[in-house]
N, C-alpha and C positions, 0 to 999 in steps of 0.2 A: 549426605555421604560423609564419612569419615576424613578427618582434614592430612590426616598421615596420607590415606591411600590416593589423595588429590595432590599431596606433594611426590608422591614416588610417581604417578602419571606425568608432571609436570615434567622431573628431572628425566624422564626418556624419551620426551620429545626431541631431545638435543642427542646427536648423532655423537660426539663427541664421549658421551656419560655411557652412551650403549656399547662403546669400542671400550672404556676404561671397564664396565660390566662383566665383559668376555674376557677380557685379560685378566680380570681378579679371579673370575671364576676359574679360569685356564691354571693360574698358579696357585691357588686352593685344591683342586684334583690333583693336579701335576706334586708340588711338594708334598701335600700335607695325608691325600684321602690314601692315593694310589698306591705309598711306599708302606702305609699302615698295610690295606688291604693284602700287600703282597706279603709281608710278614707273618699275619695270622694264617694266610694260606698255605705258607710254606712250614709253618710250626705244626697246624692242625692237619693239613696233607700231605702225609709222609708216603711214600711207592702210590701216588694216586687214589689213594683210600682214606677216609675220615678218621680221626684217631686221636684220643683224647691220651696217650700215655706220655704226654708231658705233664699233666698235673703231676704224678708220683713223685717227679723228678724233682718239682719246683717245691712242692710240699713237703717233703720229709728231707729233712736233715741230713748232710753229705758226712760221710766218712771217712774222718783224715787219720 
């Protein structure tokens, strides 16, 4: 058996590493996955409908 996949078995035996596990994972969704995903959705889904007409916007060159 591969000696990584014999140390990650190892380190969750202990109750301790599985509660530090959930809380990393808790705060990796929480700050980093969730506030992205809500961004793209809110840019790409404008009145509830799919909608790519922010490229234009970001692409071409503003007019001062």
């Amino acid at each position: 058996m591969n000696k990584n996949l014999l140390s990650i078995r190892s380190m969750l035996k202990s109750p301790l590493n599985i509660v530090v596990l959930i809380v990393m994972a808790y705060v990796l969704i929480t700050f980093l996955i969730w506030p992205n995903l809500s961004l793209l959705l809110g840019v790409f889904r404008q009145n509830g409908e799919w909608s790519l007409d922010v490229f234009p916007s970001c692409l071409l060159p503003s007019v001062r």
